[in-house]
C-alpha positions as CSV (number, residue, x, y, z in Angstrom):
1,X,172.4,152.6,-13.1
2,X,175.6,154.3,-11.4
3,X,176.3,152.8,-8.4
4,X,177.8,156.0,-6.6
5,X,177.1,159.2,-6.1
6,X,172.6,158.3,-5.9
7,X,170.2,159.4,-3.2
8,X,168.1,156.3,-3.1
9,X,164.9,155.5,-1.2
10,X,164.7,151.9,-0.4
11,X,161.1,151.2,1.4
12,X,161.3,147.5,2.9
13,X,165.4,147.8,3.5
14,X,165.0,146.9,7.4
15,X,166.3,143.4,7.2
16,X,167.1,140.8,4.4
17,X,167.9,141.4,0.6
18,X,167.0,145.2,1.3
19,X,169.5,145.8,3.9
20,X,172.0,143.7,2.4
21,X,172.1,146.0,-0.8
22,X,171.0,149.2,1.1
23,X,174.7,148.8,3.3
24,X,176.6,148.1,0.3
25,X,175.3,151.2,-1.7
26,X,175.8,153.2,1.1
27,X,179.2,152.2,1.4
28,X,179.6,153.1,-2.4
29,X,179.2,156.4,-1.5
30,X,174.9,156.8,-1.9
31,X,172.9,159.1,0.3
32,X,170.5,155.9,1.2
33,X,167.0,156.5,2.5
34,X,165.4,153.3,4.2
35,X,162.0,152.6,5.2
36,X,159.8,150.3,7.0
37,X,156.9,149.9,9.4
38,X,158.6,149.3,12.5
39,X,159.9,152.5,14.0
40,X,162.7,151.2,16.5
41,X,164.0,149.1,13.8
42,X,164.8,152.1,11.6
43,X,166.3,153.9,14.8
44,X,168.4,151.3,15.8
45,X,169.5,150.9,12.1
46,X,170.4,154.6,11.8
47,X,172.2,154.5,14.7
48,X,174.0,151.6,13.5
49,X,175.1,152.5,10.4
50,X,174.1,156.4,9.7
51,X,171.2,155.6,7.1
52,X,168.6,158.2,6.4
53,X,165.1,156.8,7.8
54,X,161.1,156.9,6.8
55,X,158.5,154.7,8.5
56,X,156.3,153.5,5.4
57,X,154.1,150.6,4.9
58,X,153.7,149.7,1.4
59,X,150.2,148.2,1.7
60,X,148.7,151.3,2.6
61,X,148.3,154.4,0.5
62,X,147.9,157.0,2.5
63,X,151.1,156.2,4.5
64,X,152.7,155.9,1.0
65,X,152.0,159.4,-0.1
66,X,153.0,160.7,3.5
67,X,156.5,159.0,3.3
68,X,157.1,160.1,-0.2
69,X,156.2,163.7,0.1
70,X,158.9,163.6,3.4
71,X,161.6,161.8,1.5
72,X,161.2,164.8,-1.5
73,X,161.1,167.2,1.1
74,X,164.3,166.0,2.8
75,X,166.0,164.9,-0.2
76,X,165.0,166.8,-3.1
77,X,168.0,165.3,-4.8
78,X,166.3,161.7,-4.5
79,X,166.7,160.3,-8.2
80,X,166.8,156.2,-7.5
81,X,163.8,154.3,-6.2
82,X,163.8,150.8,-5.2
83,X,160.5,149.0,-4.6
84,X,162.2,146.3,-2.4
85,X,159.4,145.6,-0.2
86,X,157.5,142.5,0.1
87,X,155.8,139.6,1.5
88,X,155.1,135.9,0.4
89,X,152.4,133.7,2.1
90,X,151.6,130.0,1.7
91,X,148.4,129.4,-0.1
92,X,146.3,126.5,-0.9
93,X,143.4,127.3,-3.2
94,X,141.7,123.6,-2.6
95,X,140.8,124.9,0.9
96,X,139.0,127.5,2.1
97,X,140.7,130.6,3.8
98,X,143.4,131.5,1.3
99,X,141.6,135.0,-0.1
100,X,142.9,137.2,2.9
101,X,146.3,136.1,2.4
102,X,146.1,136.3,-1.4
103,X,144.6,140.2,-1.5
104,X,147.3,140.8,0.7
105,X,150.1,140.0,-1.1
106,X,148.9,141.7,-3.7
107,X,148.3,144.7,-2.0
108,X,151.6,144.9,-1.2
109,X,153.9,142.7,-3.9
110,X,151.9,144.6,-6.6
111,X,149.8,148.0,-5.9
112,X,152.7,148.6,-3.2
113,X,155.6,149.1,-6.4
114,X,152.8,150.7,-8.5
115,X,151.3,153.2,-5.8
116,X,155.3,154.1,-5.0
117,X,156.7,154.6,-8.9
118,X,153.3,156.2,-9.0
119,X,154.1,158.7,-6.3
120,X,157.7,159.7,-7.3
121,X,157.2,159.1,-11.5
122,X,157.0,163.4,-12.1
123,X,160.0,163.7,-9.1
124,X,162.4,160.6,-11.0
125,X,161.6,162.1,-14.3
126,X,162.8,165.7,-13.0
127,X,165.9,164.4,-12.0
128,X,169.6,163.5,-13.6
129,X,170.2,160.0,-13.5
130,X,167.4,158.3,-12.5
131,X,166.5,155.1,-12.0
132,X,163.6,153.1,-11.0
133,X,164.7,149.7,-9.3
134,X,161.7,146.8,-9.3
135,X,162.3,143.9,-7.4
136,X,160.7,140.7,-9.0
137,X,161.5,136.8,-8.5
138,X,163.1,133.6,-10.6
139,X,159.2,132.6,-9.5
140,X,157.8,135.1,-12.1
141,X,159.2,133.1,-14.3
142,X,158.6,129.5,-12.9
143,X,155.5,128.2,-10.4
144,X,156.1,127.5,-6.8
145,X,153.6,125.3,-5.5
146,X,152.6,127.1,-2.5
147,X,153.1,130.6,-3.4
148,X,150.4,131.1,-6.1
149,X,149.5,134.6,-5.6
150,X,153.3,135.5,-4.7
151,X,154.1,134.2,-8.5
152,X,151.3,135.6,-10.0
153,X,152.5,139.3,-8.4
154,X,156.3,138.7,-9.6
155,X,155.0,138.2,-12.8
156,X,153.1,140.5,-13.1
157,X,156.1,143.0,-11.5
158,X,158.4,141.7,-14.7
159,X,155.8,142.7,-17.0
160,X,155.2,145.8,-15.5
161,X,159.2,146.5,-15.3
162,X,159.5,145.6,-19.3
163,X,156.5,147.8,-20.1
164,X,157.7,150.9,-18.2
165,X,160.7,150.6,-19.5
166,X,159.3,151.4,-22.9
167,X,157.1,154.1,-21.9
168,X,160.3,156.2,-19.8
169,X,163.0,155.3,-22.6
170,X,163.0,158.9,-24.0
171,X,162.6,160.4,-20.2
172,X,166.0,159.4,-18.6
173,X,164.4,157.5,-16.3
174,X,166.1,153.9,-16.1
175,X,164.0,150.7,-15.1
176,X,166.4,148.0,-13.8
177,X,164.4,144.6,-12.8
178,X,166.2,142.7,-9.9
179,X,165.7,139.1,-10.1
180,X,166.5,136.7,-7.0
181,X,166.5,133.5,-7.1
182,X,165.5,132.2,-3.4
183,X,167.7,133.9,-1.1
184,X,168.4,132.9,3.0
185,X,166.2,135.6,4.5
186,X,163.3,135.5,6.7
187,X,160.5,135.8,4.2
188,X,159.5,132.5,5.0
189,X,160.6,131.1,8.9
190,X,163.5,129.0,8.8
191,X,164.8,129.9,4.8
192,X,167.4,131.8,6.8
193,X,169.4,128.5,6.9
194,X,168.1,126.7,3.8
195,X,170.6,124.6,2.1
196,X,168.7,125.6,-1.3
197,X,168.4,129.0,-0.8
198,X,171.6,131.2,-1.7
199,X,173.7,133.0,0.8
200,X,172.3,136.4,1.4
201,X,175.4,138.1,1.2
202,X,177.0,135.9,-1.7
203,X,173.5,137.4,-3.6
204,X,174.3,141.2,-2.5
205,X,177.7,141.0,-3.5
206,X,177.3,139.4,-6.8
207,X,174.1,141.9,-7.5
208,X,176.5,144.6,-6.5
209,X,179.3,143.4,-9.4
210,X,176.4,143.2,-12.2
211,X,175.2,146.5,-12.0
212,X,179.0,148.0,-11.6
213,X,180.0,145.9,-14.4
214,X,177.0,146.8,-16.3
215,X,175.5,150.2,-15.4
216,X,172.7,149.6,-18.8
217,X,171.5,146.4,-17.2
218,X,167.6,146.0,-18.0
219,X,167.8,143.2,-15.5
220,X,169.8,142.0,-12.6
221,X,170.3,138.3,-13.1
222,X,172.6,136.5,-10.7
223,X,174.0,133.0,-11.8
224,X,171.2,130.8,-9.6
225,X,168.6,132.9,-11.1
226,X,169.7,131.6,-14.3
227,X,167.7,128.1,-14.2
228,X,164.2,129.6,-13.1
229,X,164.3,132.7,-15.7
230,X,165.4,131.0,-19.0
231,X,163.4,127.4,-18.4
232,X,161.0,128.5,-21.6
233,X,163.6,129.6,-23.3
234,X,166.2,126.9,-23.0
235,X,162.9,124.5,-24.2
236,X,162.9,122.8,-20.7
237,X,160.5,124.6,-18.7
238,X,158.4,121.2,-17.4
239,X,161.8,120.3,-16.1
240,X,162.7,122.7,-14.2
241,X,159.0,123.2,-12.5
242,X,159.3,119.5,-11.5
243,X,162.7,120.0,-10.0
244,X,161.5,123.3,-8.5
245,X,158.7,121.6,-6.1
246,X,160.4,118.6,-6.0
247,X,161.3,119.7,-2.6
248,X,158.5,122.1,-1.0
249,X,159.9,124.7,1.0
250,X,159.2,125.1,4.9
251,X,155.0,125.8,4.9
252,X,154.5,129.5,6.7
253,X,154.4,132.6,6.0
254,X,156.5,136.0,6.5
255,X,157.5,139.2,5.8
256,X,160.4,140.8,3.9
């Protein structure tokens, strides 16, 4: 993927990893179109720093297929996507209680991506250098504890990434998986400060040198990544899921 020169739409770019990246593509140059649920948010951040807005919420269809068909309509040159959007919610499956919170995170970690690549796949595929961005987790790759349903959906978002991949390879359409390891942002309350979780903006900068660096990465791995996503293959998988939930991180849940 180029990094300059792109009109990308970026739904779940109102705070966190998604901002973080939306303001440094934007300052390489990208038309960047943000979106999110909360209205004055995306006003305030447009003001702020000139970004293109949509209000969208990923876990419902309809408002999916409205937001897309403005975005085309406002940007027919639109030729990146970035499923950024998502949520993770603390689940224990020994108790009762945990379904809501389990449909909903896959209603938006998984059939959100799907509904979205779904609704711009003809547009991307119509388009010179495009791209499809998919946002998945080191914990597709090893269990969190608490997250069950949050692992299971970034697992199933790396699967789907590789997959795609093969079926666009003769359409021009790149698919470029982004990998995080946990990053200091809000999607669970107090990880903003966690001494375990990465810096957010030593994550955006070093995800913004990999894909300059390497504009055919299939995935964006960043250094702390690194010991989640190659556990099976390094042969010391029950290791690192041990060292993983040796600490639990703070029980809540949030949004991204």
């Amino acid at each position: 993927m180029d990094i300059t020169g792109n009109t990308i739409f970026i739904p779940g770019a109102t705070s966190g990893i998604g901002l973080a990246l939306a303001l440094r593509l934007r300052a390489k140059g990208n038309t960047v179109v943000i979106g999110g649920r909360r209205t004055e948010l995306l006003d305030e951040l447009a003001a702020d720093h000139g970004f293109a807005t949509v209000r969208i919420d990923t876990s419902d269809a309809a408002s999916i297929t409205s937001a897309v068909r403005d975005v085309i309509d406002r940007f027919p040159e639109l030729n990146v996507l970035v499923t950024m959007a998502g949520i993770m919610r603390v689940e224990d499956w020994r108790t009762a209680g945990f379904l809501a919170d389990a449909e909903e995170v896959v209603t938006t970690n998984l059939l959100g991506p799907i509904r979205l690549i779904a609704a711009l796949a003809d547009h991307l595929r119509a388009r010179p250098g495009a791209a499809i961005v998919t946002v998945s987790s080191g914990l597709a790759h090893v269990p969190l504890i608490v997250t069950p349903t949050y692992n299971a959906t970034k697992a199933a978002v790396h699967m789907l990434s590789e997959t795609l991949r093969l079926q666009l390879a003769d359409t021009g359409v790149q698919v470029v998986e982004l990998v995080p390891p946990a990053v200091r942002t809000a999607i669970v309350p107090g990880h903003e400060t966690s001494d375990s979780a990465m810096p957010l903006d030593e994550f955006a900068d070093e995800v913004m040198a990999l894909l300059e660096n390497d504009p055919e990465a299939r995935e964006v791995l960043v250094e702390r990544v690194k010991f989640l996503r190659f556990g099976e293959v390094r042969g010391d998988y029950d290791q690192v899921v041990a060292a993983l939930n040796a600490a639990v991180p703070v029980t809540a849940d949030a949004s991204r």
